[in-house]
C-alpha positions as a Markdown table, in Angstrom:
| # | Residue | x | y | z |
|---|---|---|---|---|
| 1 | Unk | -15.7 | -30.7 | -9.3 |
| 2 | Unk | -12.6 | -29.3 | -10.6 |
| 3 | Unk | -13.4 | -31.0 | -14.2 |
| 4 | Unk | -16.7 | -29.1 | -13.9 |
| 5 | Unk | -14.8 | -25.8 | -13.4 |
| 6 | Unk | -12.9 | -26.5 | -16.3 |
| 7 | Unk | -15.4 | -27.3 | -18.3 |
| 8 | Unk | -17.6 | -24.9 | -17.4 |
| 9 | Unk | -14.2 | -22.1 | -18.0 |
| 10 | Unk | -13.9 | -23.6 | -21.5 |
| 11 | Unk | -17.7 | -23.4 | -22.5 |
| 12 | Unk | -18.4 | -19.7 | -21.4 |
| 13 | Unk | -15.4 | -18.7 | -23.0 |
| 14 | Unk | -15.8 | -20.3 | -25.9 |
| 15 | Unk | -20.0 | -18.4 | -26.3 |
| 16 | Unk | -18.6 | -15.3 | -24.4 |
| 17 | Unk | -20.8 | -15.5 | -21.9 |
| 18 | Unk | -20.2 | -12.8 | -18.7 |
| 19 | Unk | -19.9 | -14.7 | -15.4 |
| 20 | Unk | -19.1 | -14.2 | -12.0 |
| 21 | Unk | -16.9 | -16.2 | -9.4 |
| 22 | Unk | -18.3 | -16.6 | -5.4 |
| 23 | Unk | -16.3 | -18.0 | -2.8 |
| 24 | Unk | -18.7 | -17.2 | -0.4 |
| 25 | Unk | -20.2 | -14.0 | -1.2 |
| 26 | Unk | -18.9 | -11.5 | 1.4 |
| 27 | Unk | -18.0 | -8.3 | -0.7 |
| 28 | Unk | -20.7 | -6.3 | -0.5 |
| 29 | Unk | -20.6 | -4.6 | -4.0 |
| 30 | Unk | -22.9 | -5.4 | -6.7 |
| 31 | Unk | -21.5 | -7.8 | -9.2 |
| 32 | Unk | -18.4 | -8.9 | -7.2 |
| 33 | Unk | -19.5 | -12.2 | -6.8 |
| 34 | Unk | -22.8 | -12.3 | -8.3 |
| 35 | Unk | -23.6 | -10.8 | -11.9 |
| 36 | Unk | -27.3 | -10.1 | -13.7 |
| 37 | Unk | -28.1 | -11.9 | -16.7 |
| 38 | Unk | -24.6 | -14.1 | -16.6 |
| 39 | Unk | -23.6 | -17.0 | -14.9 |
| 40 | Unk | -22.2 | -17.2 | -11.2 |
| 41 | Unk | -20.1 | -20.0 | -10.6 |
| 42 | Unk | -20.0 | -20.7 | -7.3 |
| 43 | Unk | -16.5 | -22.7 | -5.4 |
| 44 | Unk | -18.6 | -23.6 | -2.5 |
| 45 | Unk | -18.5 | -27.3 | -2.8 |
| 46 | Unk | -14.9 | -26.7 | -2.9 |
| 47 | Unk | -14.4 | -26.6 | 0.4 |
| 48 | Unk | -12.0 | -29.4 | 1.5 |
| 49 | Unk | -9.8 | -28.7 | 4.4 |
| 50 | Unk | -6.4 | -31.1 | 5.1 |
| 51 | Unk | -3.2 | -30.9 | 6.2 |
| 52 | Unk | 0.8 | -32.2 | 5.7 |
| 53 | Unk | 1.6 | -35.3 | 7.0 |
| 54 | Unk | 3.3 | -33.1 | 10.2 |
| 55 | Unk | 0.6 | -30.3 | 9.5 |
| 56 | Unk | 2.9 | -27.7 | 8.6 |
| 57 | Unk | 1.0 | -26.9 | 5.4 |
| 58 | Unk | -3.1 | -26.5 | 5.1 |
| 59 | Unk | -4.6 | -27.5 | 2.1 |
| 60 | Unk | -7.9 | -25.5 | 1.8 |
| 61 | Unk | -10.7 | -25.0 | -1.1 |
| 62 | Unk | -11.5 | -21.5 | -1.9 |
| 63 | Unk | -15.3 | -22.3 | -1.4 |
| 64 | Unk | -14.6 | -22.7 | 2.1 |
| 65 | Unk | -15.2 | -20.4 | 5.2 |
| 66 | Unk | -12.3 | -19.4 | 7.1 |
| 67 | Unk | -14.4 | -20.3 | 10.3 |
| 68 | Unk | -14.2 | -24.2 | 8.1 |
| 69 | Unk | -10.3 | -23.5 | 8.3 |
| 70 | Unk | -10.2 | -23.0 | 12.0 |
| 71 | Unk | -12.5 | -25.5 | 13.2 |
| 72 | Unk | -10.4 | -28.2 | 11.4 |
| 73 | Unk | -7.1 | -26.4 | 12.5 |
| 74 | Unk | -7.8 | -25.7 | 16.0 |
| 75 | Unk | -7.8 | -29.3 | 16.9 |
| 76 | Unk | -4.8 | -29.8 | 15.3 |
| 77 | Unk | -3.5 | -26.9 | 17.4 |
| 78 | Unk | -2.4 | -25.0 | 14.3 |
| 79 | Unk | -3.9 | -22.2 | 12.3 |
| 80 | Unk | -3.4 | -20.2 | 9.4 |
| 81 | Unk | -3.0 | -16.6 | 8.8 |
| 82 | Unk | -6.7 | -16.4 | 7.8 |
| 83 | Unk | -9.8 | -14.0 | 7.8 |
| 84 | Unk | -10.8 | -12.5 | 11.0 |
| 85 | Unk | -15.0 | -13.0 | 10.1 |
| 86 | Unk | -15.8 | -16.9 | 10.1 |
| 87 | Unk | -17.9 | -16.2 | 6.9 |
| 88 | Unk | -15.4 | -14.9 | 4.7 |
| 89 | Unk | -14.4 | -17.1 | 2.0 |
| 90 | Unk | -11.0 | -18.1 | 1.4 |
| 91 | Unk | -10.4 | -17.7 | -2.1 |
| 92 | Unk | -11.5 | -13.9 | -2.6 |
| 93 | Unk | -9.8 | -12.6 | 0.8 |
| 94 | Unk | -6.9 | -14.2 | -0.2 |
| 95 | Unk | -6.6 | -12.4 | -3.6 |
| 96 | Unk | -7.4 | -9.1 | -2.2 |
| 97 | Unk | -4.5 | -9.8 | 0.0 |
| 98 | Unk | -6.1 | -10.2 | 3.3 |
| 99 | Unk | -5.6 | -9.2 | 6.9 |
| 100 | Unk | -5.2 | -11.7 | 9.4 |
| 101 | Unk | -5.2 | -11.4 | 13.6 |
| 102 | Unk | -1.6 | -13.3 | 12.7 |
| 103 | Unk | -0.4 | -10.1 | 10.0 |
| 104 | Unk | 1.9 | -8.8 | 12.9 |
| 105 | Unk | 4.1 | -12.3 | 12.2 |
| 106 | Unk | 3.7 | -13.2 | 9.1 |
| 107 | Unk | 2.5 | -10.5 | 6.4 |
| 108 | Unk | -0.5 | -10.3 | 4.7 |
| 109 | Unk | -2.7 | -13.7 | 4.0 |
| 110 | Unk | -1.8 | -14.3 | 0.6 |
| 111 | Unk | 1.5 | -13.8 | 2.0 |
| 112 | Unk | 1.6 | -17.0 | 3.8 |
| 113 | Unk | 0.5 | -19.0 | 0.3 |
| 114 | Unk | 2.7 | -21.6 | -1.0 |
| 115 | Unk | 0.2 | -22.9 | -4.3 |
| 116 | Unk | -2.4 | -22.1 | -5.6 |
| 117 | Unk | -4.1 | -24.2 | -8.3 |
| 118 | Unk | -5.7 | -22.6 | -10.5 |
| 119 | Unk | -7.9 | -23.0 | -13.9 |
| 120 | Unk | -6.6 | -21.0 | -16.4 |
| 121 | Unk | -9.2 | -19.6 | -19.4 |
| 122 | Unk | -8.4 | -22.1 | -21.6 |
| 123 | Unk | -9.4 | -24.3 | -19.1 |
| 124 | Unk | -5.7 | -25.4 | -17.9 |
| 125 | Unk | -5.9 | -26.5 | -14.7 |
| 126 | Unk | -2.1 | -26.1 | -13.2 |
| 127 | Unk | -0.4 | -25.4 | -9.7 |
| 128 | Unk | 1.6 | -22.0 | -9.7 |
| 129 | Unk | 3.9 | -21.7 | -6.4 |
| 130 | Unk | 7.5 | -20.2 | -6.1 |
| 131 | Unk | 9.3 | -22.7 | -8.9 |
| 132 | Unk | 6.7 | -23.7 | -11.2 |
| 133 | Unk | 5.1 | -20.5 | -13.3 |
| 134 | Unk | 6.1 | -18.2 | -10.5 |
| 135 | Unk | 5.0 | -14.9 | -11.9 |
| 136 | Unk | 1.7 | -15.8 | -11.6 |
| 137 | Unk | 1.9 | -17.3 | -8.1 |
| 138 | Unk | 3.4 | -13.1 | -7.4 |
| 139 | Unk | 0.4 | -12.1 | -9.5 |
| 140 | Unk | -1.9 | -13.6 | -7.7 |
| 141 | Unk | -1.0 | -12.6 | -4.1 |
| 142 | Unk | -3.0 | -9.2 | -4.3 |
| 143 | Unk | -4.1 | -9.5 | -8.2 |
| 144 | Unk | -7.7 | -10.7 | -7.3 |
| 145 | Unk | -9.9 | -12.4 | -9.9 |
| 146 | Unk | -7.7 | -11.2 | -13.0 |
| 147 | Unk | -6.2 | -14.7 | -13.8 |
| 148 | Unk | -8.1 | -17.4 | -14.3 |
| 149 | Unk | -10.8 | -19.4 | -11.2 |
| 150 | Unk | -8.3 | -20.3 | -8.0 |
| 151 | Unk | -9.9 | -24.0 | -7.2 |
| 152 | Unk | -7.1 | -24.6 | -4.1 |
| 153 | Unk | -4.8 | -22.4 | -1.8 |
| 154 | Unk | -2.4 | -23.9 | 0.1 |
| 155 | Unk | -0.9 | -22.1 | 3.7 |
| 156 | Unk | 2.3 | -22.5 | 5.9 |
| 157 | Unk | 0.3 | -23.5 | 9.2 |
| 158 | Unk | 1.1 | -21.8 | 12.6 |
| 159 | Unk | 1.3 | -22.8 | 16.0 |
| 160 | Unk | -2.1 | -22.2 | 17.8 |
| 161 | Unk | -3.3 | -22.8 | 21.6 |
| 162 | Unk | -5.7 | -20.4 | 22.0 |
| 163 | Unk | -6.2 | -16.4 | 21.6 |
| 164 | Unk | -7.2 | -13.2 | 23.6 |
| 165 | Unk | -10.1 | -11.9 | 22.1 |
| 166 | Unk | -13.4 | -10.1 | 22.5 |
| 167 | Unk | -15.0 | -6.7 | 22.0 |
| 168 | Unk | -14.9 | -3.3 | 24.7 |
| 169 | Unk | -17.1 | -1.0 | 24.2 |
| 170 | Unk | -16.7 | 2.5 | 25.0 |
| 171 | Unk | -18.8 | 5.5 | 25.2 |
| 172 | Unk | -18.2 | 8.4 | 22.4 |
| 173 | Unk | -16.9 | 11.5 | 25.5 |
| 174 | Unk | -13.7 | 9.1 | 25.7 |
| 175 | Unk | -13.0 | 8.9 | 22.2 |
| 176 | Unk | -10.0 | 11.4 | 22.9 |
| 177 | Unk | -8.4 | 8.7 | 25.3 |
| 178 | Unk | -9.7 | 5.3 | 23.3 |
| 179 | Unk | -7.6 | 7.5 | 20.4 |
| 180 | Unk | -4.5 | 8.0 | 21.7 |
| 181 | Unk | -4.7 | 4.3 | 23.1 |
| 182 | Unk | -4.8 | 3.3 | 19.7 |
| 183 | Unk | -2.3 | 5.2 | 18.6 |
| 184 | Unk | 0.1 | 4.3 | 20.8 |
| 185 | Unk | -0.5 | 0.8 | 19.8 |
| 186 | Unk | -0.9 | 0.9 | 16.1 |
| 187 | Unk | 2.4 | 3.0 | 15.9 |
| 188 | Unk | 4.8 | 1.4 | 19.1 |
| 189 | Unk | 8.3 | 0.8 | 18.2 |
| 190 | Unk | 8.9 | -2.2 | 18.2 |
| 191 | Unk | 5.1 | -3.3 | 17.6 |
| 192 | Unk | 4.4 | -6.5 | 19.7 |
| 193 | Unk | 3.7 | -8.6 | 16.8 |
| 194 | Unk | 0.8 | -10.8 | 19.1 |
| 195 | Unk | -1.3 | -7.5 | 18.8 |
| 196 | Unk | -4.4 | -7.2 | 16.7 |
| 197 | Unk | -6.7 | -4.6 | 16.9 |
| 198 | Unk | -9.9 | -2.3 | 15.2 |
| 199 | Unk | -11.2 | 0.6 | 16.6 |
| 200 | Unk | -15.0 | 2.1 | 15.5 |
| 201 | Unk | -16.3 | 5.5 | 16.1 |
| 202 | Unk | -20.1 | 3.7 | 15.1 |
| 203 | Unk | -22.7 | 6.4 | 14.1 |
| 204 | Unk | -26.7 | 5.2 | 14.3 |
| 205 | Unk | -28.1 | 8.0 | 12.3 |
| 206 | Unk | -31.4 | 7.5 | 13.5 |
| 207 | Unk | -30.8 | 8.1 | 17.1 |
| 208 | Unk | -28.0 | 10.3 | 16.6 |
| 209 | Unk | -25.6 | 8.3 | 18.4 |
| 210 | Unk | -22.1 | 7.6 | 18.5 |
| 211 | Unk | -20.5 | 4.6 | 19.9 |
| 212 | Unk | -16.8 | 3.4 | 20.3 |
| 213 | Unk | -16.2 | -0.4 | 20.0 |
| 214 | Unk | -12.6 | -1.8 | 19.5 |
| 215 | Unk | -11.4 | -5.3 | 19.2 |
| 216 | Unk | -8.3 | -6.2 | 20.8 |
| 217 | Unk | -7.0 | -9.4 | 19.6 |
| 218 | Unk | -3.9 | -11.1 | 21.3 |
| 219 | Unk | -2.9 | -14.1 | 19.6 |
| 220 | Unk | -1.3 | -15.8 | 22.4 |
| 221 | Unk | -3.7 | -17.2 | 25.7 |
| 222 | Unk | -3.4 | -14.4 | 27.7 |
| 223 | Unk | -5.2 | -12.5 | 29.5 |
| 224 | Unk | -3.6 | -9.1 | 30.2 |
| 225 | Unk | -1.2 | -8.0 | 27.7 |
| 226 | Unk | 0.3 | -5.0 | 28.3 |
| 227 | Unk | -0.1 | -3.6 | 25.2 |
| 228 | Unk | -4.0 | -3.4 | 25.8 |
| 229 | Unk | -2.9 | -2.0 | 29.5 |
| 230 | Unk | -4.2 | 1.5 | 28.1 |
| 231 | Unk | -7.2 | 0.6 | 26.4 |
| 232 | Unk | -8.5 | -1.2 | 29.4 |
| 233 | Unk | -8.1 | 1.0 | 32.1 |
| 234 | Unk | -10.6 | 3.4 | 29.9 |
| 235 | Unk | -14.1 | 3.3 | 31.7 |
| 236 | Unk | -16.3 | 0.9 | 29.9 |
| 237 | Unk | -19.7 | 0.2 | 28.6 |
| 238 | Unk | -18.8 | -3.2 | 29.0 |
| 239 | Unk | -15.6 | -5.9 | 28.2 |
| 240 | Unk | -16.2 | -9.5 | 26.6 |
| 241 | Unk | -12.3 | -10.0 | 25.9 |
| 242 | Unk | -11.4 | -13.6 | 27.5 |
| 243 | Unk | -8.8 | -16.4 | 26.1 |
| 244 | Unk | -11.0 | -18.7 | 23.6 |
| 245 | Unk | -10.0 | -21.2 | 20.6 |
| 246 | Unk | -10.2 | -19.2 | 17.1 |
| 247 | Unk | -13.1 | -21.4 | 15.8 |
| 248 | Unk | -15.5 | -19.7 | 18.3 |
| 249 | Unk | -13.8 | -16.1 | 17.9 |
| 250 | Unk | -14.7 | -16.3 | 14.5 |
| 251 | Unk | -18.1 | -17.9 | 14.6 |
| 252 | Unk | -19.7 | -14.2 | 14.4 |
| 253 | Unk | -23.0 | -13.7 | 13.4 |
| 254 | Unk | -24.1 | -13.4 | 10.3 |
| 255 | Unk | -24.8 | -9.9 | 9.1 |
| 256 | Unk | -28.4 | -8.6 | 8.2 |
| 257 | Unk | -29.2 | -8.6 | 4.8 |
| 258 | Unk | -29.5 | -4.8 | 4.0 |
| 259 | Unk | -27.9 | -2.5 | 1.5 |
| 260 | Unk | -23.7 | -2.3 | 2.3 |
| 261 | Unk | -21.3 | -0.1 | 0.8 |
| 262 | Unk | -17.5 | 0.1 | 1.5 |
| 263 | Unk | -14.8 | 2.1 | 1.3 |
| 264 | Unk | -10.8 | 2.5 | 2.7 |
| 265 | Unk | -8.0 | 4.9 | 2.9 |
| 266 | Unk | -4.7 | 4.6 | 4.1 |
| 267 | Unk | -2.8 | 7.1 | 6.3 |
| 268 | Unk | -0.1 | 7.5 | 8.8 |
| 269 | Unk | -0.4 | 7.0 | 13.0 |
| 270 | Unk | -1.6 | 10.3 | 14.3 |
| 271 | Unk | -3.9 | 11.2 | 17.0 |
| 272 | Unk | -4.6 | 14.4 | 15.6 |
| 273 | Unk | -5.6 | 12.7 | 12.4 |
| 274 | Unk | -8.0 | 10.6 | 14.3 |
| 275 | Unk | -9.8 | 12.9 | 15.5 |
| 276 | Unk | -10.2 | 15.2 | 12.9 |
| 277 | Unk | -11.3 | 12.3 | 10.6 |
| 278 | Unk | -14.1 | 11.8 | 13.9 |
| 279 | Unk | -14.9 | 15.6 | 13.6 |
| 280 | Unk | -15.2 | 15.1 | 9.5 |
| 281 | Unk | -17.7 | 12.6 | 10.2 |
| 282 | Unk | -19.6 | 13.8 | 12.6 |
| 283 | Unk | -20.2 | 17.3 | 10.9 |
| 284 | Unk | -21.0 | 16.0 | 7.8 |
| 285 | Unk | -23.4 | 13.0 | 8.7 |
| 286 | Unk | -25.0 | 14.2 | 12.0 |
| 287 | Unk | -27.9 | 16.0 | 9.6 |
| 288 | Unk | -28.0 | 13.6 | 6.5 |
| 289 | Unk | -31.7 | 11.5 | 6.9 |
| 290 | Unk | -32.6 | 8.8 | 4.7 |
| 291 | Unk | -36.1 | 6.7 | 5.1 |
| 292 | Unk | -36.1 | 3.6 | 7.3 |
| 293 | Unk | -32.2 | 2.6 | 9.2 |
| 294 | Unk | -28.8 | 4.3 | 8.3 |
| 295 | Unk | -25.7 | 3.0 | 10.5 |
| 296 | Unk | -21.7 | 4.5 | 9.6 |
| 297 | Unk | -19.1 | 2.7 | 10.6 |
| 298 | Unk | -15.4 | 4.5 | 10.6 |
| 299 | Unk | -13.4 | 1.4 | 11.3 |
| 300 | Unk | -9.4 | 1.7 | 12.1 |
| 301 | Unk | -6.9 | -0.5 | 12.0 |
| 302 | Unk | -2.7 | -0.6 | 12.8 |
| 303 | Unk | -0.4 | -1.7 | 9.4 |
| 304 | Unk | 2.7 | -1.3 | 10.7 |
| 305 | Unk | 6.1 | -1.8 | 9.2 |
| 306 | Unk | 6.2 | -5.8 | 10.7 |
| 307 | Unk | 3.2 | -6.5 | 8.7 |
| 308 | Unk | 4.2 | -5.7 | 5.2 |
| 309 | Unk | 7.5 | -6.6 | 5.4 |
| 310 | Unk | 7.2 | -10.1 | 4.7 |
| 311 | Unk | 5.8 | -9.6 | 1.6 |
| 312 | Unk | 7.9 | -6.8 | 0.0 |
| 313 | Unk | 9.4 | -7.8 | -3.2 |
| 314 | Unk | 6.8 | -11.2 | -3.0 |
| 315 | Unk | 3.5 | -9.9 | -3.3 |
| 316 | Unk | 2.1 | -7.0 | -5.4 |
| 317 | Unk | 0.7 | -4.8 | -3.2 |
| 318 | Unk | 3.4 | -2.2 | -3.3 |
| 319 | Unk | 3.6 | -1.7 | 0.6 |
| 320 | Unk | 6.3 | -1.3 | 2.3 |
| 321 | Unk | 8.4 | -0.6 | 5.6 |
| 322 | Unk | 10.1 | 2.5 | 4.2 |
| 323 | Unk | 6.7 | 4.0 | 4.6 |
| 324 | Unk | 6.9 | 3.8 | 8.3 |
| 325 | Unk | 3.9 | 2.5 | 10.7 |
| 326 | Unk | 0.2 | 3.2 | 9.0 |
| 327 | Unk | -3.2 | 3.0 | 9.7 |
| 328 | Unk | -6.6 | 1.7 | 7.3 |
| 329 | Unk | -9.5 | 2.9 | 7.4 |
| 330 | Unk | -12.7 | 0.9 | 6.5 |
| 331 | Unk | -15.5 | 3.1 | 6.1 |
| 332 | Unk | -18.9 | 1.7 | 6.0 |
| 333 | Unk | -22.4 | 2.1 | 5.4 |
| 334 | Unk | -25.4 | -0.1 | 6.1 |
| 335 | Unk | -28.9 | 1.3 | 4.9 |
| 336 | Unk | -32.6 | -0.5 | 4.7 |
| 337 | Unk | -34.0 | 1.8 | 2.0 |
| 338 | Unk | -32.8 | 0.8 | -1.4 |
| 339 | Unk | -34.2 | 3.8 | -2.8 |
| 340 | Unk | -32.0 | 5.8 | -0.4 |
| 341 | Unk | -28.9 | 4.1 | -2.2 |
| 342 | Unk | -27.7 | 7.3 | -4.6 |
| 343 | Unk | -27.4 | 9.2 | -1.9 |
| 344 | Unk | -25.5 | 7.3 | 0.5 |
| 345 | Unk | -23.0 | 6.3 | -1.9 |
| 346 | Unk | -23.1 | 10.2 | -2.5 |
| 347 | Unk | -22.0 | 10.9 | 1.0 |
| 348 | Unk | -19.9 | 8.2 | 2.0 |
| 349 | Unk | -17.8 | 9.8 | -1.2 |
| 350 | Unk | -18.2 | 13.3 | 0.3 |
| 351 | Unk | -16.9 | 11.8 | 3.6 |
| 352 | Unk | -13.5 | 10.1 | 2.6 |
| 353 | Unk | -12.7 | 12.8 | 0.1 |
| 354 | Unk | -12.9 | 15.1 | 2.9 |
| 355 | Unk | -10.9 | 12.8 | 5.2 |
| 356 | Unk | -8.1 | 12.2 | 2.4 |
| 357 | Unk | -7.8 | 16.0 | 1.4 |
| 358 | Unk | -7.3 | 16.7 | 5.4 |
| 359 | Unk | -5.0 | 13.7 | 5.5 |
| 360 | Unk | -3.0 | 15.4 | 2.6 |
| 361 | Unk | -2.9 | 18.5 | 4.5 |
| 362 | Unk | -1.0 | 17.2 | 7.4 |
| 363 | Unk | 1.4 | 15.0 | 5.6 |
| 364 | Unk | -0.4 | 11.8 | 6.8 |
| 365 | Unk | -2.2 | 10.4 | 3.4 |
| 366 | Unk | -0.5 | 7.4 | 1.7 |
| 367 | Unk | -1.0 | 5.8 | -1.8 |
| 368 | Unk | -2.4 | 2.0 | -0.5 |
| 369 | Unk | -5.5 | 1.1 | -1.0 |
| 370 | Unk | -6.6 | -2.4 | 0.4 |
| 371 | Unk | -8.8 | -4.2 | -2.4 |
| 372 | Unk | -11.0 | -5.9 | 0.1 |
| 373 | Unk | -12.1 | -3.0 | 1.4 |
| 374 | Unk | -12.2 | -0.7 | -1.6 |
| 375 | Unk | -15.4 | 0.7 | -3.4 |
| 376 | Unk | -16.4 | 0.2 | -6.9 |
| 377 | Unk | -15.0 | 3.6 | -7.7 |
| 378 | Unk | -11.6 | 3.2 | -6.1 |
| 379 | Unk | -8.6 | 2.3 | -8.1 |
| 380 | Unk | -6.4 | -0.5 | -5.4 |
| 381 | Unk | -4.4 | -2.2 | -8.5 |
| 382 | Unk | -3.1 | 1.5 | -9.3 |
| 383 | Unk | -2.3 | 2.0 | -6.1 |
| 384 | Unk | 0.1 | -1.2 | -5.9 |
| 385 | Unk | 2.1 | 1.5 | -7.9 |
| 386 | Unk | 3.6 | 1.4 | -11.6 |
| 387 | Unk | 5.9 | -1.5 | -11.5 |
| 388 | Unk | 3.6 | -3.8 | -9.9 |
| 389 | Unk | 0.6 | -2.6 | -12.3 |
| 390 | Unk | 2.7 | -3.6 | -15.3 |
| 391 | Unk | 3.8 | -6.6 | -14.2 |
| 392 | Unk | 0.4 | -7.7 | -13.3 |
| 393 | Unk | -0.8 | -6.6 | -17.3 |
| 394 | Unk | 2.2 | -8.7 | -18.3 |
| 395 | Unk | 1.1 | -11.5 | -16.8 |
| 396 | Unk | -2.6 | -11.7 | -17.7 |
| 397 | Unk | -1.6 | -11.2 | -21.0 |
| 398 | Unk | 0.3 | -13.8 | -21.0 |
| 399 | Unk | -1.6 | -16.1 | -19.4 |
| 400 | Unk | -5.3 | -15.1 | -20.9 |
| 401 | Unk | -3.8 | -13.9 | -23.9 |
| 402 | Unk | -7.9 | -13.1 | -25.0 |
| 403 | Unk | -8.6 | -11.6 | -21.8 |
| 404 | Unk | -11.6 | -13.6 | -21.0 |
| 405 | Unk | -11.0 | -12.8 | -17.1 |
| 406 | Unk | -11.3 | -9.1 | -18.2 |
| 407 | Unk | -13.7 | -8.6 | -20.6 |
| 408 | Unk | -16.3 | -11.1 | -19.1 |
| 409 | Unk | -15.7 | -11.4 | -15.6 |
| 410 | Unk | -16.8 | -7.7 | -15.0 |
| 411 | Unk | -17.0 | -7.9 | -11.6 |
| 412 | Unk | -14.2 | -7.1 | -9.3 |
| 413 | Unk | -11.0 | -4.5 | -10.0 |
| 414 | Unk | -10.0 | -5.3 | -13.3 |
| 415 | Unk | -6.5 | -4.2 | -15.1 |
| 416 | Unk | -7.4 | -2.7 | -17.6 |
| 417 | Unk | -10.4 | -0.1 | -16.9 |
């Protein structure tokens, strides 16, 4: 299979033929891993999971699901600071950087990477780690799909003996409490680094409807942290959180296929904020109709200062602790009409810009932009700031001197638009 890749680099470069690379196919834009009138090649029968001799290092093809990883792991008792949806693929939520339930401890995924092998696009096929061509191993530990095809990743393994983890769901009149519970979470000093959690203000445009649902994740077996102490004395529509093994956390069900559209911000800790950005969204969508379903989805999450800091200086994403405790937002879109697609992407664009220019206002927007959750119009390698932007130019010029992963691969956030 890895010959095949090889070959395969080697031959579409050589007729400069566009193509596309699919782990397994979870980002939503058009062309990201998929591409019209071009070749896809799909890593999915790369999807080999093993371990070290003591288990302290995974060895995991890109093709394969993180709920793959965990299955394999969990019997082991080990994990690895993965994806939080089973069906993600390795390989591309690894590039993008990734979040993981485990962030808190050890950084970002890619973060917790100690190879990668990787065809290059003259059809080299070499393993880049932190002695052996170790620019490229920093380059690709946010860089994405700007390098050559990633075949292999392999992960420092951590201890695992089951997790806290489930979904409470909360009606929208205690979205002012459910807020400030977050808050006081997301931006604790110190942060209990066994705390993982999303909040969603969800919108059903059809009914009218808001809905709160938040996912507290606690990656150690028990059962009432107090960091959730807040959150779950909130009345509630109703509580699935229990202690479970991270393959069945993870198993979530697949997604319907309708239209999907993404996009993030980044901003500082602020209940005020939260609510304004709730206020944002709820003037501005509560009227906008579209044919057939329409659901938004204004999805929070903490990045405090422990998460980035073990990747400062060793990845390129350009966070940092100096910034102080943050917040991401995923907003989403999910739409049945395909006709109706102009106009939601029109909206959802109205919606964040209004949300980052309030954000400005009070002193609370920041430059990050998280690639996995980006839009096609967003810009997350600028973001990474200057340094890291010309380093990452640097080293795709140096190691796809023609710029076969720029010019042909069009899909993705490329470095030189």
């Amino acid at each position: 299979m890895l010959v095949d890749v090889a070959s395969i680099i080697t031959t579409i470069a050589n007729q400069n033929c566009s193509f596309a690379i699919k782990s397994q196919g979870h980002a939503p834009a058009a062309g990201f891993a998929n591409i019209d009138k071009g070749i896809t090649i799909d890593l999915t029968g790369l999807n080999a999971v093993t371990t070290s001799e003591d288990a302290s290092i995974a060895h995991v093809g890109t093709g394969a699901s993180w709920l793959d990883v965990y299955a394999h792991l969990d019997s082991l008792n080990k994990t690895v600071a993965g994806g939080r949806n089973g069906g993600v693929g390795v390989g591309g939520l690894t590039l993008g950087g990734g979040i993981s339930y485990f962030s808190p401890q050890v950084g970002f995924t890619c973060d917790s990477a100690t190879n990668f092998e990787i065809v290059l696009a003259n059809g080299e096929l070499v393993e880049t780690n932190a002695s052996s061509q170790s620019d490229l191993f920093r380059a690709l530990k946010g860089g994405l799909n700007n390098f050559g095809v990633v075949t292999r990743i392999d992960f420092h393994t951590l201890p695992m003996d089951g997790i806290l983890g489930g979904r409470v769901v909360n009606d929208i009149s205690h979205r002012s409490e459910v807020f400030n519970a977050f808050r006081n979470i997301a931006d604790a000093h110190p942060y209990d680094v066994h705390a993982s959690i999303t909040t969603s203000a969800i919108f059903n445009a059809v009914t009218k409807a808001w809905t709160l649902l938040s996912a507290p994740i606690y990656t150690k077996p028990q059962t009432n942290p107090k960091v959730y102490a807040e959150l779950f004395a909130i009345p509630s529509i109703s509580n699935t959180v229990k202690v479970t093994q991270l393959h069945t956390l993870a198993n979530e069900s697949a997604i319907a296929q309708t239209n999907q559209l993404f996009s993030t911000g980044t901003y500082g800790v602020s209940t005020q904020l939260l609510d304004r950005i709730f206020g944002i969204c709820n003037d501005t969508l509560h009227n906008f109709n579209v044919a057939g379903s329409l659901q938004w989805i204004a999805t929070f999450e903490p990045l405090p200062m422990v998460f980035v800091s073990p990747g400062v200086h060793d990845n390129v994403l350009g966070t940092s602790p100096e910034n102080g405790n943050a917040m991401i937002l995923l907003f989403s879109a999910s739409w049945s009409d395909h006709d109706a697609s102009s106009s939601v992407h029109a909206k959802l664009e109205e919606v964040l810009r209004k949300i980052n220019t309030a954000a400005r206002e009070m002193g609370q927007l920041r430059e990050f932009v998280y690639a996995n959750y980006a839009g096609t119009k967003q810009k997350p390698i600028s973001s990474y700031g200057a340094q890291n932007d010309a380093f990452l130019r640097h080293v795709a010029k140096k190691y796809d001197p023609h710029g076969i992963f720029q010019s042909q691969v069009p899909g993705g956030f490329k470095l030189f638009d």
